[in-house]
VOLO-429346 format. One record per residue: y, x, z of N, C-alpha, C in turn. Coordinates in steps of 0.05 Angstrom, whole numbers, plus 5000, padded with zeros to 4 digits. Layout:
BEGIN
YXZYXZYXZ...
This chain:
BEGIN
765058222249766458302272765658592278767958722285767259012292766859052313765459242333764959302366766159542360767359722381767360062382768360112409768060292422767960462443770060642444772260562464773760832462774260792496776461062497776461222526777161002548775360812566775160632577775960292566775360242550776159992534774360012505773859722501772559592484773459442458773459632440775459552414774359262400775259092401773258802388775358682363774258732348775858602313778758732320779558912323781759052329783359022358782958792365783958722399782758982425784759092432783059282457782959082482779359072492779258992514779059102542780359112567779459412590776159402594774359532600771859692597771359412624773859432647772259262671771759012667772558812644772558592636770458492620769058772613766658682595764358632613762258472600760058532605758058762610756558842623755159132620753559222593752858952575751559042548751958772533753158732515753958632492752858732469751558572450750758612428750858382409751758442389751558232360749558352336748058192320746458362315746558072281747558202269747858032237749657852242749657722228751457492220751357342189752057172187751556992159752757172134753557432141752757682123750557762116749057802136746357852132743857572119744457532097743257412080742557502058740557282058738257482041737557222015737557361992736457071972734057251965730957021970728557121970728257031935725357161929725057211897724756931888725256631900724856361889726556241897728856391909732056281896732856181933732156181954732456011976734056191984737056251998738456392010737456302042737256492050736856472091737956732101740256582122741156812129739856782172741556982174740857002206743957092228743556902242744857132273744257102292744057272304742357312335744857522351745157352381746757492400745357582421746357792439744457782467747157822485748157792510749957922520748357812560749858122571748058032598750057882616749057772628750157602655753457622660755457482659757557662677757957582710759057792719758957792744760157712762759357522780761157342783762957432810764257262831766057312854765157142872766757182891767356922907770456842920771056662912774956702913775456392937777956572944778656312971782256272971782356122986786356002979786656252984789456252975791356442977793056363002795556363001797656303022798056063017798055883031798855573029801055353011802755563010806055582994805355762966802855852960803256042935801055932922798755792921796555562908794755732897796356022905793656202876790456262901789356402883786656462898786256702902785356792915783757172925781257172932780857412918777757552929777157622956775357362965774357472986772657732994770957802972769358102971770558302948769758432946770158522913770158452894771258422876771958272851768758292835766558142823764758122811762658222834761958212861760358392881758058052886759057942881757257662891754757672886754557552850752257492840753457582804751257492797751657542760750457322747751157272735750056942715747957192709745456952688743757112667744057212645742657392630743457462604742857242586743957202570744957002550742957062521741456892500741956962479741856752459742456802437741556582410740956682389739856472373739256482354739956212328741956302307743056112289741156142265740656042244738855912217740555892202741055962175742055802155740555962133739855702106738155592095739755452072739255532041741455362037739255492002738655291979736855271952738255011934738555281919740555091891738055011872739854701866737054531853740054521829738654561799740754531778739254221763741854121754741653931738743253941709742054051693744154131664745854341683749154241672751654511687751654361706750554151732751454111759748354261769750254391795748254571815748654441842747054271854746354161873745654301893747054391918745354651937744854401963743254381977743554262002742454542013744254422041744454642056744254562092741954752105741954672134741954962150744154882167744454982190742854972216742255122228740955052259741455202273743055162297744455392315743655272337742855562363741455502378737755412372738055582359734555452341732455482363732455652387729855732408731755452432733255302430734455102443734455222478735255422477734855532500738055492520738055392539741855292546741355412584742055692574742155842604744655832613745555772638748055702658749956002646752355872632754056052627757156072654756855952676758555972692757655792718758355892736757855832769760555792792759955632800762655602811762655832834764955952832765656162842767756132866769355922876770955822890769655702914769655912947768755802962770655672977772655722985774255533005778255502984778055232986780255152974781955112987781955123016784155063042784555303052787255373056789155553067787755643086787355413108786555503134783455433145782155463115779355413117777255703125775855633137774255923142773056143106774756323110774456453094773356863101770856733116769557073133767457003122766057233114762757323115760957143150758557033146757556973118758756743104758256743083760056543060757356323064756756053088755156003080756155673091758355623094759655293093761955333073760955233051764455253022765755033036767455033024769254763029770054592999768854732978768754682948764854672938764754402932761954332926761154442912761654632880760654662867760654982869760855082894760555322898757355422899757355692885754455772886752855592855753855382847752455152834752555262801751355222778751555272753754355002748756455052728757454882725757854852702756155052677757255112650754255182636752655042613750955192595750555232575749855302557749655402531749555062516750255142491750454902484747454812466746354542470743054482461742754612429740854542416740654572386742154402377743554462345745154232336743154392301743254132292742254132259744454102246745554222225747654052210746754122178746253822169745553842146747653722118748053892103749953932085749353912049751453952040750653932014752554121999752554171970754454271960754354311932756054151912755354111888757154231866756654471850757654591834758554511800760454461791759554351760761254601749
């Protein structure tokens, strides 16, 4: 995947994204490109992401007759989730038998099993004519303020792959 920088927007695998939508620092750093076969035949590759917090809101009904929602403060002025990161494994040594080549192969994503809150409920009042003034400190939506989303645990996936 490509990143690049142009005059307020964020070029990603050719898609332009606007500059206000991003995160403040995004990084990708290898990918299952970056593999390496060591001098006794074991391929291991790597990817590691980091990206910081995004920033969240606080949003309340709209007009009663229209269902949508509005910013009660400034759009992202609230709070900011945490910065995020991972780290994936892959691991993969061909065992030959005559002309069949036997590779098993393991995956491990999320390998530091680290699962930081990727989203917060951001929705303080869901009623038209619910108090929607500073301070924001009776929601009328429970999962306001609350983590409602996290990284996903370690997963192993162990594989095989046989060549003749």
């Amino acid at each position: 995947m490509t990143f690049a920088f142009i005059a307020g927007a964020l070029v990603v695998a050719g898609l332009v994204v606007p500059v206000t939508w991003v995160r403040a620092w995004l990084a990708a750093i290898g990918a299952l490109l970056t593999a390496y076969v060591l001098p006794f035949g074991l391929l291991a590759g790597l990817n590691a992401s980091f990206a910081t917090g995004a920033p969240l809101s606080i949003l309340g009904s709209g007009q009663s007759w229209s269902g949508y929602q509005m910013y009660l403060e400034p759009r992202g002025s609230w709070d900011q989730l945490p910065s995020t990161y991972n780290v994936d494994v892959h691991l993969e040594y061909p065992l030959r038998f005559g002309s069949v080549t036997v590779t098993p192969l393991l995956d491990v994503f999320n390998l530091t099993n680290v699962q930081t809150a990727t989203d917060r409920g951001q929705i303080y009042n869901d009623q038209p004519d619910g108090n929607q003034s500073p301070p924001y400190t009776n929601p009328t939506v429970a999962d306001f303020g609350k983590d409602t989303r996290w990284q996903s645990p370690r997963i192993v996936r162990l594989g095989a792959r046989v060549s003749f």
